[in-house]
C-alpha positions as a printed Julia matrix, in Angstrom:
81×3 Matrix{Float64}:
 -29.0   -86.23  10.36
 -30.83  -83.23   9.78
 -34.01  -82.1   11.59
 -36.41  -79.06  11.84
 -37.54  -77.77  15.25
 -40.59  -75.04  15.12
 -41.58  -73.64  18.85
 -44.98  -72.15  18.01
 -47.14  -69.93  20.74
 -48.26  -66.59  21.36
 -44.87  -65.49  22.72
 -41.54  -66.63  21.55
 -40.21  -63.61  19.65
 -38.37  -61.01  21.44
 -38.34  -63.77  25.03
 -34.44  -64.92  23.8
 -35.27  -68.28  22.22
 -32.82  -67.83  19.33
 -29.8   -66.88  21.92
 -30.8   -70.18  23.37
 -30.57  -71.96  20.34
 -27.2   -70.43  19.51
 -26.36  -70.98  22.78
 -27.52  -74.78  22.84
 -26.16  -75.56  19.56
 -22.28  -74.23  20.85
 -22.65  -76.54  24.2
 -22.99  -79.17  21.99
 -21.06  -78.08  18.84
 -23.21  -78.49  16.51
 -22.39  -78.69  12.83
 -24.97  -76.75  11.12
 -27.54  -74.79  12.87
 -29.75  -71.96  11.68
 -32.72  -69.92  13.76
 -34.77  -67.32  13.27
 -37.89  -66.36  14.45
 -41.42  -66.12  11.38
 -44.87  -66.43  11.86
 -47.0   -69.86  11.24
 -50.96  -69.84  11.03
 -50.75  -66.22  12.76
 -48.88  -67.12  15.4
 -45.24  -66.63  16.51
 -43.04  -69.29  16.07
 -38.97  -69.42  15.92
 -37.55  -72.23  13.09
 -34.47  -73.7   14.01
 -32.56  -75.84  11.42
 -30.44  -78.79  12.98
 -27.48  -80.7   11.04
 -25.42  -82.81  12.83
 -24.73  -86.72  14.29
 -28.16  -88.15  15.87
 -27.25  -87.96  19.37
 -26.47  -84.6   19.48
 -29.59  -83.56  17.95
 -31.26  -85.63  19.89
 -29.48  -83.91  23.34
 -30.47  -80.29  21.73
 -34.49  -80.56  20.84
 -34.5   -82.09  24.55
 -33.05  -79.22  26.2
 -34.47  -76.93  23.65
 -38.08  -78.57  25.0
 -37.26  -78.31  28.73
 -35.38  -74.91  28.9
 -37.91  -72.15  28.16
 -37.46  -68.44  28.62
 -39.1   -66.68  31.35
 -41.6   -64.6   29.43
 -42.27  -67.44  27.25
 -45.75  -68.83  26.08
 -45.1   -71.67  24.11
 -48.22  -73.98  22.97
 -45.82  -77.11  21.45
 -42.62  -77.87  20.25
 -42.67  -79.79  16.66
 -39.74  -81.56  15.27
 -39.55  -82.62  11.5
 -37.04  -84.31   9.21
């Protein structure tokens, strides 16, 4: 399964949302995983490329959705195939 997760706001550069990636996509040894962190419609946003079985994908966007870092401001979390 392969999915693409974009966490857009007006801060999620520089707040450690791609060492949480890497470090959500270890946890759950994920196959493939890429991040990085670009700009969409003006605003910041950090695309994160997921490869793997379902239900660990599944296990990653949740925790990816519910563990935010502290100097976050994240207006939504959008997951595409």
């Amino acid at each position: 399964m392969k999915k693409k997760v974009l966490i857009v706001g007006s801060k999620v550069h520089d707040v450690g949302y791609r060492l949480l990636g890497v470090e959500r996509a270890d946890e759950l040894t994920i196959e493939k995983m890429e991040v990085k962190n670009t700009k969409i419609d003006g605003k910041e946003a950090v695309l994160i490329l997921l490869e793997d079985e379902r239900g660990k994908i599944v296990e990653f966007i949740s925790r990816v959705e519910r563990e935010t870092p502290e100097f976050s401001e994240v207006e939504k979390v959008k997951v595409e195939d």
